[in-house]
C-alpha positions in Angstrom: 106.3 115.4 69.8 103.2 117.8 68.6 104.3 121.0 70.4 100.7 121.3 72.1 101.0 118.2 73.7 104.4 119.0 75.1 103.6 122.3 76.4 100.5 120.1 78.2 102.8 117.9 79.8 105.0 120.5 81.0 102.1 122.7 82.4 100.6 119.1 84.4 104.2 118.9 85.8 104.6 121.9 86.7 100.6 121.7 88.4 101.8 118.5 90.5 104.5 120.3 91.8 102.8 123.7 92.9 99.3 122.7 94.1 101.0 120.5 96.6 103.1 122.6 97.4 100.4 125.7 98.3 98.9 123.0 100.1 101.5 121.9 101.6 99.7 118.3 101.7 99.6 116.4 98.4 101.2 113.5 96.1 103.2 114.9 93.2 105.4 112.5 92.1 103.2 109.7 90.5 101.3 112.8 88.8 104.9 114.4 87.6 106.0 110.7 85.7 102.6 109.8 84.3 101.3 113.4 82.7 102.4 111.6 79.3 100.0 109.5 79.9 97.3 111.0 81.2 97.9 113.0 77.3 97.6 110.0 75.8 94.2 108.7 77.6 92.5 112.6 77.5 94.1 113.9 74.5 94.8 111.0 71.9 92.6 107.8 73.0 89.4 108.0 74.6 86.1 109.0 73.6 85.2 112.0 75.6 83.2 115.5 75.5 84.4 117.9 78.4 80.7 119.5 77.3 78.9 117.1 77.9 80.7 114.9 80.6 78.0 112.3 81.1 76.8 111.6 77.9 76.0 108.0 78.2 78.4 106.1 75.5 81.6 108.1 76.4 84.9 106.1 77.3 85.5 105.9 81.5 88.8 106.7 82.9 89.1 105.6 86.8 91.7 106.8 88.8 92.5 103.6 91.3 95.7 105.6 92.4 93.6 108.2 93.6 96.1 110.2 95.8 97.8 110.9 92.2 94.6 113.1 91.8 96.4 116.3 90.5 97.3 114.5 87.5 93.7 113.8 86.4 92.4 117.6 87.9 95.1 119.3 85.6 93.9 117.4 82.6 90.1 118.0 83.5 91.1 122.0 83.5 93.3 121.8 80.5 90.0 119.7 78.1 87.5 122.2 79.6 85.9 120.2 81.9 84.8 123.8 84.0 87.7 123.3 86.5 89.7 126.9 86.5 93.2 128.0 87.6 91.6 128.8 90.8 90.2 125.6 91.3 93.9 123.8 91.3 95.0 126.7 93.8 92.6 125.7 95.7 94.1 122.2 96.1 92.8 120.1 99.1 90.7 122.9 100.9 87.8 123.1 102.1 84.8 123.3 100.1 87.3 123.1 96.6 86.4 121.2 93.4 89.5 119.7 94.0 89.4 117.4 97.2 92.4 115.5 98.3 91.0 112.1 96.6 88.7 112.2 93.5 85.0 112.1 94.3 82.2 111.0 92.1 79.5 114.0 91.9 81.5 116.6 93.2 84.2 117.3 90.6 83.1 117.2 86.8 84.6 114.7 84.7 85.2 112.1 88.0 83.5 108.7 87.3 84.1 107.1 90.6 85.4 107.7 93.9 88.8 106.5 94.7 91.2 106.8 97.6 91.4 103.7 99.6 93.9 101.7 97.3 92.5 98.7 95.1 89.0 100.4 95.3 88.9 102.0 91.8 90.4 98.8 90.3 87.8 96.7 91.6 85.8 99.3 90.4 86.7 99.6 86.8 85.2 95.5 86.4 81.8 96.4 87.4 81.8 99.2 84.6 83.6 96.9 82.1 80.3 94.3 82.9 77.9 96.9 82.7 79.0 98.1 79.4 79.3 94.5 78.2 75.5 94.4 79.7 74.1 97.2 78.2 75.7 96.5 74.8 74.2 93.0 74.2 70.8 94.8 75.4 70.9 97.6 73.4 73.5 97.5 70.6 77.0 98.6 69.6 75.1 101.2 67.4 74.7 103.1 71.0 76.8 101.0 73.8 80.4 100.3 73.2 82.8 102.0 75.1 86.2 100.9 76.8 86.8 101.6 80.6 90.3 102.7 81.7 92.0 102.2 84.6 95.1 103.3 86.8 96.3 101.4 89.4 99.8 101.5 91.3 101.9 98.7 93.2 99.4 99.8 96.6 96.3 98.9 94.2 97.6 95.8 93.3 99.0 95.0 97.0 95.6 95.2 98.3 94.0 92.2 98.5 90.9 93.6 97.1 92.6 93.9 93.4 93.3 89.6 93.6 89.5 89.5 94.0 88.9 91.9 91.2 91.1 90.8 88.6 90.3 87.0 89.4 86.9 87.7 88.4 87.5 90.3 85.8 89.8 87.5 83.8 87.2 85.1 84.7 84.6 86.7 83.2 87.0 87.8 79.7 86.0 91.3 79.9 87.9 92.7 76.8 86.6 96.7 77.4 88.6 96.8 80.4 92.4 98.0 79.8 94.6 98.7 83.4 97.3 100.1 83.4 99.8 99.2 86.0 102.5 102.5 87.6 105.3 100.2 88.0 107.1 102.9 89.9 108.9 100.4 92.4 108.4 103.4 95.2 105.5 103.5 98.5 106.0 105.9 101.3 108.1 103.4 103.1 110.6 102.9 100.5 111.3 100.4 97.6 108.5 98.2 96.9 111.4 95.4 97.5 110.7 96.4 101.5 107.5 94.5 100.7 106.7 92.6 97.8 108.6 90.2 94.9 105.3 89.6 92.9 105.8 89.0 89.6 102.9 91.3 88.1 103.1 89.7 84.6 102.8 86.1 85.8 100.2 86.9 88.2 97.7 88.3 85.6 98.3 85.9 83.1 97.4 83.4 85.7 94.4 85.4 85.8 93.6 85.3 81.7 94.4 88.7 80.9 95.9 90.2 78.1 99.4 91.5 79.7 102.1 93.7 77.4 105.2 94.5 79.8 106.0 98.2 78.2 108.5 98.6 79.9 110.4 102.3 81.1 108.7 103.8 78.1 106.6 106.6 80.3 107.6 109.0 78.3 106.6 108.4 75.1 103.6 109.3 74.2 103.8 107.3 70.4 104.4 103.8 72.4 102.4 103.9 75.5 99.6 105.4 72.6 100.5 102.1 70.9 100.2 100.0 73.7 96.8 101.4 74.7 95.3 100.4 71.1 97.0 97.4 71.2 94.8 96.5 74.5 91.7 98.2 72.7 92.0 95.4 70.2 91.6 93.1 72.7 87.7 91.7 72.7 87.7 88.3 74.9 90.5 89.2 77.6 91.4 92.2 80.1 94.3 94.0 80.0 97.1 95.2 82.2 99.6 97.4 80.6 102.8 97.2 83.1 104.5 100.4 82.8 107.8 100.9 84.4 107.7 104.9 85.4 110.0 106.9 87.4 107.6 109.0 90.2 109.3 112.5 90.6 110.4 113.0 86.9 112.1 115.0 86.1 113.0 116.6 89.4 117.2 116.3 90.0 116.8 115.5 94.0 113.6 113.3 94.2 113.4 111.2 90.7 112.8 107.6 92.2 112.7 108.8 95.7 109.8 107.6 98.2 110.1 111.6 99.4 108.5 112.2 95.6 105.0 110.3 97.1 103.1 111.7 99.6 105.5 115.2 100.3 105.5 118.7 98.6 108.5 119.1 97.4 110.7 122.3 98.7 110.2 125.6 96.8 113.6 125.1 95.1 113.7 122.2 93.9 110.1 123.0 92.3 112.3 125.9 90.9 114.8 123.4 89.6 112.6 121.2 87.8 110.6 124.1 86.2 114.1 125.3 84.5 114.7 121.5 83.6 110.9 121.3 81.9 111.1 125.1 80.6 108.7 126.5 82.6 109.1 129.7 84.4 110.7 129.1 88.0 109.6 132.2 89.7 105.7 131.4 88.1 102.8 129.1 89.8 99.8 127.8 88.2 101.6 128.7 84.6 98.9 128.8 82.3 99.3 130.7 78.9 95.8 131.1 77.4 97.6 130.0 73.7 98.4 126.4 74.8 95.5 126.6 77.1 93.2 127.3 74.4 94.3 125.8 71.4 94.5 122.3 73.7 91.0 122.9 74.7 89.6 123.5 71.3 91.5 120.3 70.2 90.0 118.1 72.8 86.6 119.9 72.9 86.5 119.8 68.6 87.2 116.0 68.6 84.4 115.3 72.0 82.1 117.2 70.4 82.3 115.4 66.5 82.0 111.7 68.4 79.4 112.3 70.8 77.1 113.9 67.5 78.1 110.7 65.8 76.9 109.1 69.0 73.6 110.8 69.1 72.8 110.4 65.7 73.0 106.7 66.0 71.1 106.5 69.1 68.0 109.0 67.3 67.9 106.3 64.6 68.2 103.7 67.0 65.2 104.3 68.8 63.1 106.2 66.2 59.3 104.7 66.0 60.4 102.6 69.2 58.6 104.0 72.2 58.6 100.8 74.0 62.7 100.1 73.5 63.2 104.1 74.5 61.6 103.6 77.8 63.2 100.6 78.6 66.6 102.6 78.2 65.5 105.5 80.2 64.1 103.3 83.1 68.0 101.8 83.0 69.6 104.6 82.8 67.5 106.3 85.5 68.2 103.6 87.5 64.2 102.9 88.1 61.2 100.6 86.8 58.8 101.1 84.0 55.2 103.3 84.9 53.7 100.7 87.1 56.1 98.4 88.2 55.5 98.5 91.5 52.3 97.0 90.9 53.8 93.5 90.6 55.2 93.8 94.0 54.4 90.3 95.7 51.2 90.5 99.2 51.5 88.1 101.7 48.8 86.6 104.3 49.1 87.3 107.5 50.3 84.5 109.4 52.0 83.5 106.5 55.6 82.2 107.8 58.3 82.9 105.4 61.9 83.8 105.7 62.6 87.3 104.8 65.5 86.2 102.7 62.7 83.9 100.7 60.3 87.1 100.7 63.1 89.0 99.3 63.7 86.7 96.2 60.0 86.4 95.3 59.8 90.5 95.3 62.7 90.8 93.0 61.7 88.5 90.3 58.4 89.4 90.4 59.3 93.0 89.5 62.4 92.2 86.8 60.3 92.2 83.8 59.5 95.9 84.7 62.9 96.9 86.3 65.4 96.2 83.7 68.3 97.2 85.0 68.5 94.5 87.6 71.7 92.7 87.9 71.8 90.0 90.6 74.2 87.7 92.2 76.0 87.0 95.8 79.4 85.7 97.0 78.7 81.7 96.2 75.7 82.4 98.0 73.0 83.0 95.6 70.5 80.6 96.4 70.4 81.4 100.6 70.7 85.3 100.2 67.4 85.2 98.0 69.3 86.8 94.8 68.9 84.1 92.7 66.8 85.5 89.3 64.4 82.8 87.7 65.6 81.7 84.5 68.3 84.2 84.2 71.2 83.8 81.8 74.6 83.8 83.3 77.0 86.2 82.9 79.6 84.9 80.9 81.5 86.0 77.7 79.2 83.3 76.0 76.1 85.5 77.6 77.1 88.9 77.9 73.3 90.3 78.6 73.4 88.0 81.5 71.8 89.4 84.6 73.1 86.8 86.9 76.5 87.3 88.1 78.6 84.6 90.3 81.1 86.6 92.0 82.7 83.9 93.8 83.8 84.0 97.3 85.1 88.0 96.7 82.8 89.7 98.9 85.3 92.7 98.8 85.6 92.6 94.9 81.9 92.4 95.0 80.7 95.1 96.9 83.1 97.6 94.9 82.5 96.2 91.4 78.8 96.9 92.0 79.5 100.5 92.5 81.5 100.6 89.2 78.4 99.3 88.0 75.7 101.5 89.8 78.7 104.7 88.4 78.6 103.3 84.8 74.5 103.6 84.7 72.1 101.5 83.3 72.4 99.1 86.0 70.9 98.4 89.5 73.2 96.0 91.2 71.9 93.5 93.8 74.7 91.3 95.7 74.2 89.3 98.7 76.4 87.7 101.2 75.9 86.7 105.1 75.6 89.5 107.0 78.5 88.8 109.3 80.5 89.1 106.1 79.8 92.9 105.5 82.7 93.0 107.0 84.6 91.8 104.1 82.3 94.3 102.4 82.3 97.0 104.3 85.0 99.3 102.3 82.8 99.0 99.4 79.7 100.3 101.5 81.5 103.0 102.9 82.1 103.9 99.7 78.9 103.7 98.3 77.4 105.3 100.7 79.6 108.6 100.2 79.1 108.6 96.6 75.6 107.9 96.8 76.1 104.9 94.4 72.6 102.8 94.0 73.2 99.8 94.9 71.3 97.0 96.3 73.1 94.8 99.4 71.2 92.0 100.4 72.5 91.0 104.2 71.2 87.5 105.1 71.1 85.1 107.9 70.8 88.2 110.2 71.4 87.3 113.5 71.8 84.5 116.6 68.5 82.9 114.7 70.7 81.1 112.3 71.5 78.3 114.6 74.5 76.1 114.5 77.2 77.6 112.4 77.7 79.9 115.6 79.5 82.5 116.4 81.8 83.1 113.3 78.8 83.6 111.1 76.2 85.0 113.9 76.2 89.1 113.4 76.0 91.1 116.9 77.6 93.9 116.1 77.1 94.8 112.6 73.8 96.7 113.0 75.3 99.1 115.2 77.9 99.7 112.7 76.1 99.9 110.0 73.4 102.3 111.4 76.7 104.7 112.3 77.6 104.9 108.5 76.4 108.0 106.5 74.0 108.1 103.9 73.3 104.1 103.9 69.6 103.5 104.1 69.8 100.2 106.3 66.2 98.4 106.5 65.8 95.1 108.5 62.2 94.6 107.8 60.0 92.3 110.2 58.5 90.2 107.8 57.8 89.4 104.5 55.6 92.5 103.8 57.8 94.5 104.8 60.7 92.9 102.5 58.5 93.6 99.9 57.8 97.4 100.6 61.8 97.2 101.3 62.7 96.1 98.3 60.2 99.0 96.4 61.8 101.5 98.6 65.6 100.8 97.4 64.6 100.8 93.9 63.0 103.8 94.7 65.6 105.4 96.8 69.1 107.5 95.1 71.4 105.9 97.0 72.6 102.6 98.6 70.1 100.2 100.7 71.5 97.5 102.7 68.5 94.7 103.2 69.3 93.0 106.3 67.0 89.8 106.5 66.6 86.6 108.3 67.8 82.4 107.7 64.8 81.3 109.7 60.7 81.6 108.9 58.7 84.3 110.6 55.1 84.7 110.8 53.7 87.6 108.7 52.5 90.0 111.4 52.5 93.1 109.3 50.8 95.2 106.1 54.9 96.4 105.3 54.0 100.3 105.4 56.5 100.9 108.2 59.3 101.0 106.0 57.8 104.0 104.5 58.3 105.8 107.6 61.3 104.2 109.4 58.9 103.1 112.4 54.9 102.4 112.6 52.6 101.0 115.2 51.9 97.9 114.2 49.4 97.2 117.1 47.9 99.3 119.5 45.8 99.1 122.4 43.9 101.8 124.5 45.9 103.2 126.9 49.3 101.6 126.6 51.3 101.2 129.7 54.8 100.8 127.3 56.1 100.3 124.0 57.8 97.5 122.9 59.8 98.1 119.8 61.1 95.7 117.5 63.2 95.0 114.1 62.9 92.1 112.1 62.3 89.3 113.3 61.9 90.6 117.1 58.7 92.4 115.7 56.5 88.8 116.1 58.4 87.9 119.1 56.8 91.5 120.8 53.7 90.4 119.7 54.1 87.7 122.0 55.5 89.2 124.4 52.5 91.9 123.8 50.1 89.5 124.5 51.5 87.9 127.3 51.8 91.2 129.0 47.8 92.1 128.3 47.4 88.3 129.8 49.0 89.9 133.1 47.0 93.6 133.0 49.1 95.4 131.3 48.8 97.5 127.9 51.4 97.4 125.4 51.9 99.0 122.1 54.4 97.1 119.4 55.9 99.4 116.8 57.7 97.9 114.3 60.9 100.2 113.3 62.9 98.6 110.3 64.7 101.7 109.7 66.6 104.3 111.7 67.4 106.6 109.4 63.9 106.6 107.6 62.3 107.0 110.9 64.6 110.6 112.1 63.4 112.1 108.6 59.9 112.2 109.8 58.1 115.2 111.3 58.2 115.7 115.1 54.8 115.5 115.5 54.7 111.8 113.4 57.4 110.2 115.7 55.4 111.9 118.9 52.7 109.7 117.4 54.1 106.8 117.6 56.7 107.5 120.4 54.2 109.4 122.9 55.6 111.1 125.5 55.9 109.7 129.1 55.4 105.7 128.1 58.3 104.0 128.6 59.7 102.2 125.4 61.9 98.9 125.1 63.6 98.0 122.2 64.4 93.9 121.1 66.8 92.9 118.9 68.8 90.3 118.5 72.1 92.1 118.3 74.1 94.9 120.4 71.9 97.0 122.2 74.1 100.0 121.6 72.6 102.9 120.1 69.3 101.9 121.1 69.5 104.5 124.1 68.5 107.1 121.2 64.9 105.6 121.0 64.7 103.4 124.0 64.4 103.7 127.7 66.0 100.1 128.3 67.1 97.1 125.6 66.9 93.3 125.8 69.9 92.5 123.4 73.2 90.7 123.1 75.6 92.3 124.9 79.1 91.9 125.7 79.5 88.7 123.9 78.8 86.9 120.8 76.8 84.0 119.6 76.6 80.5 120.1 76.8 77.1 118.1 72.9 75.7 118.8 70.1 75.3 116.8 68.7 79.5 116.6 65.2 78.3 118.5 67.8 77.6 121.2 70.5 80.4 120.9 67.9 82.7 120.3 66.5 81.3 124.1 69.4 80.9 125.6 70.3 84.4 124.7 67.6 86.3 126.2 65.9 86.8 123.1 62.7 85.1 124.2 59.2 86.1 125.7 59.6 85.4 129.2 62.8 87.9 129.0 61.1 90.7 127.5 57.8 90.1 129.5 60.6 90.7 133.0 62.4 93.6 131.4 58.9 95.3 130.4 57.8 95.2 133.9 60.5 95.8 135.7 61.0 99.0 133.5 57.1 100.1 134.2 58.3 99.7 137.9 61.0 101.9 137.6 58.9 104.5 135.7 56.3 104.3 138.2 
């Protein structure tokens, strides 16, 4: 073995043993058995500049295993990624570069963000079709990388990798190499408490490319070998199953579940640093000879192939202004000057389901936003996220910009992330709202990382009739609202999709579109997405406020009028998003909210929350739908004029 490389190893041993340790919180084990091949990935295979660690053709490395994360922190300070000795001392603490999961945009060198298990594997497919994306758009000349992957047996227990690697086998992606921690260990025990899969078997079923290493974890010339090997592969994934041994090569906890998710005791860190060499008394050993001349290695051979890189892409694109724009309008994750322009008007009165409005804004603007990549859980054609004339995506059309996920909502929602992380891709994906749910890890997700990405939520509430209450959302609006950094819109008609749909291209981070089955009337010009809430007609006077979202909004125009029939004034604000609407100035929300007039909110869900912006609610509460056409679950519900016209009076009475 090169002596720098096995000083390296050492040192990443001995740094998953003490940073848990001064913790005292932290994985080491899994770190201490693969640091051979975390040198292999960072120091021998992929293509990667610690200067320049977003340089768009550079290989990706995901962490699915993410509580492992002091193995891929060591090697991000040891290829001079700007992480310091302090940095891994300051393990898991507040404020650190060094969280206790990876996170994307917080630590340099991190691609994704992993921690719930299966995540990052499901993950690592939307890169691997973004890259295939990008290459057949642009050109091997400047796309044509290979994403790498981690994953351990609680990656592949999660349901979420069955998804993933279905599809990913399905759709032949040959960038895309896993490899599998066969360490036979969770925190409970054996992996025998809990599973008999046979890994191999399973992914074969799947189409991949599997090569059982076996216990060969610790050298670096075979696992090197085996990673090439999968390289070569160009129409299949593929899964490397390496058989490891978490803890090595500690005397007490080699193989042990107490190797997983404990520090181990100060002397038995001592013991294991005399085993590898290093000094026992010493923490955070890090002699500036190996430090350095690893460094300049890594850095030397980033450096030569992103130059290589760039002065492929200068050629490719010299004397092509157009072709250049295009490429930055992907890679910025935006449209071409103008773009917006093409955005689809409708007439008021117009009735049109939001879910149709939806699908006519988004393929009237894909000529000028050329990142779009669209598809749906097997429901393309009812979520509205069907392209016009699109190819598929396929291995026989890898530029094709309309993906069939299958029924993998959970594989869906996190593969568009790995595609929204990759760059050059705005991912669209729609499912029935009610099946966020299956989704909803992958949101959560995005909406921490502040991935872009686009979910389209259909069939939105008790208004979709007879499939009842399985597929009728009530709560979901609620619980989505609660969630961080997720720009939720449920716009109240078509115009409003529209000016939605600009506003998540627009936007940094995720948008959920949550829009209806059924026709409603156009009642609206669509700037109140702009603002979160906007009146959307007014009268002199008013008496109350009715608020509304989605398709509630023409319902309070009824109720609006009916009220005006019986002497009283009524203002209807339409307010398709929350979180828009508390980033406006005081004084704007005063405007629209004024003082002293009572306000009800309608909405076809769970009322809770509402309390925030409303003196009383006419929801759904304390039950869920019901199998009826939605003109008559809608009615039957309370979501009907004659409802809000007696809760609108009887809250004037009580304000009185």
């Amino acid at each position: 073995m090169d002596p720098i490389e096995e000083e390296a190893i050492r040192l990443v041993r001995g740094y998953a043993m003490d940073a848990p340790r001064k913790a005292n919180s932290g994985h080491p084990g899994t770190a201490m058995a693969l640091a051979p091949l975390g040198q292999v990935l960072y120091g021998r295979v992929m293509r990667h500049d610690p200067t320049d660690p977003l340089w768009p053709d550079r290989d990706r490395f995901i962490l699915s295993a993410g509580h492992a994360c002091i193995l891929q922190y060591s090697y991000l300070y040891l290829c001079g990624y700007g992480l310091t000795i302090g940095d891994l001392e300051a393990f898991r603490q507040w404020e650190s570069r060094t969280p206790g999961h990876p996170e994307r945009h917080h630590t340099p060198g991190i691609e994704v963000t992993t921690g719930p298990l299966g995540q990052g594997f499901a993950n690592s497919i939307g890169m691997a079709v973004a890259e295939r994306v990008m290459r057949a758009q642009f050109g091997a000349d400047v796309v044509d990388h290979h994403v790498f992957v981690i994953a351990g047996d609680g990656c592949l227990q999660e349901g979420i990798s069955h998804e993933a690697a279905s599809l990913a086998g399905h759709l032949g992606l040959g960038k895309l190499v896993a490899i599998y921690d066969d360490n036979h260990i969770t925190i409970d025990g054996d992996t025998a408490l809990s599973s008999n899969d046979d890994v191999v078997k399973r992914f074969e079923s799947y189409h991949w490319h599997v090569d059982d290493l076996g216990a060969e974890a610790n050298d670096l010339d075979a696992l090197e070998a085996a990673v090439r090997g999968a390289m070569a592969e160009e129409d299949r994934p593929s899964l490397i199953v390496l058989r490891s041994h978490i803890g090595y090569p500690s005397p007490e906890f080699t193989d042990s579940p107490k190797a997983h998710g404990d520090p181990f005791p100060p002397e038995e860190i001592a013991r294991t640093k005399e085993i590898l060499g290093l000094p026992p008394e010493v923490t955070f050993y890090a002699p500036d000879e190996v430090v350095d001349a690893y460094r300049q290695r890594v850095i030397e051979r980033g450096q030569a192939v992103r130059r290589e890189w760039q002065s492929r892409f200068d050629a490719h694109f010299a004397g092509q202004p157009a072709d250049r724009a295009v490429w930055d309008a992907c890679w910025n994750h935006t449209g071409l000057d103008g773009w917006e322009k093409d955005l689809p008007r409708f007439q008021l009165g117009e009735k049109i389901a939001t879910r149709q409005a939806v699908q006519k804004a988004i393929n009237a603007t894909v000529p000028k936003v050329p990142g779009i990549l669209s598809g749906a859980a097997d429901l393309t054609g009812n979520t509205g996220t069907k392209l016009d004339d699109a190819e598929i995506q396929s291995k026989e059309h890898p530029g094709g910009r309309q993906l069939h996920y299958g029924i993998r909502e959970h594989a869906m929602g996190a593969a568009m992330n790995g595609m929204a992380a990759h760059g050059g891709i705005i991912p669209v994906g729609g499912t029935f709202f009610c099946f966020s749910d299956y989704e909803r890890p992958a949101i959560r997700l995005a909406a921490l990382s502040t991935e872009k990405v686009v979910f389209v939520l259909t069939h939105d509430s008790v208004g979709l009739g007879e499939d009842g209450p399985t597929h009728q959302p009530i709560e979901q609006l609620a619980s989505l609202r609660a969630m961080p950094q997720l720009q939720l819109i449920r716009p109240a008609d078509a115009n409003e999709t529209a000016e939605a749909w600009r506003i998540a291209v627009e936007s940094e981070g995720p948008t959920a579109l949550v829009l209806t089955r059924q026709a409603v009337p156009v009642v609206t010009d669509g700037l109140a997405v702009e603002v979160g809430a906007a009146v959307v007609h007014d009268v002199d006077a008013p008496r109350l406020v009715l608020i509304g979202t989605g398709s509630e909004v023409s319902l309070c125009f009824d109720a609006a009028a009916q009220l005006e029939a019986d002497g009283i004034a009524a203002r209807v604000v339409s307010m398709p998003s929350w979180d828009r609407f508390e980033r406006q100035p005081e004084d704007y929300q005063r405007d629209v909210f004024p003082p002293g007039i009572p306000r009800l909110s309608v909405e076809a869900a769970t009322t809770f929350g509402w309390a925030r912006w409303a003196d009383a609610s006419v929801g759904i509460d304390g039950r869920f739908g019901a199998s009826a056409p939605g003109p008559v679950a809608l009615t039957k519900l309370g979501i009907n004029v004659d409802n809000v016209v007696a809760h609108a009076k009887a809250l004037i009475e009580g304000a009185s």
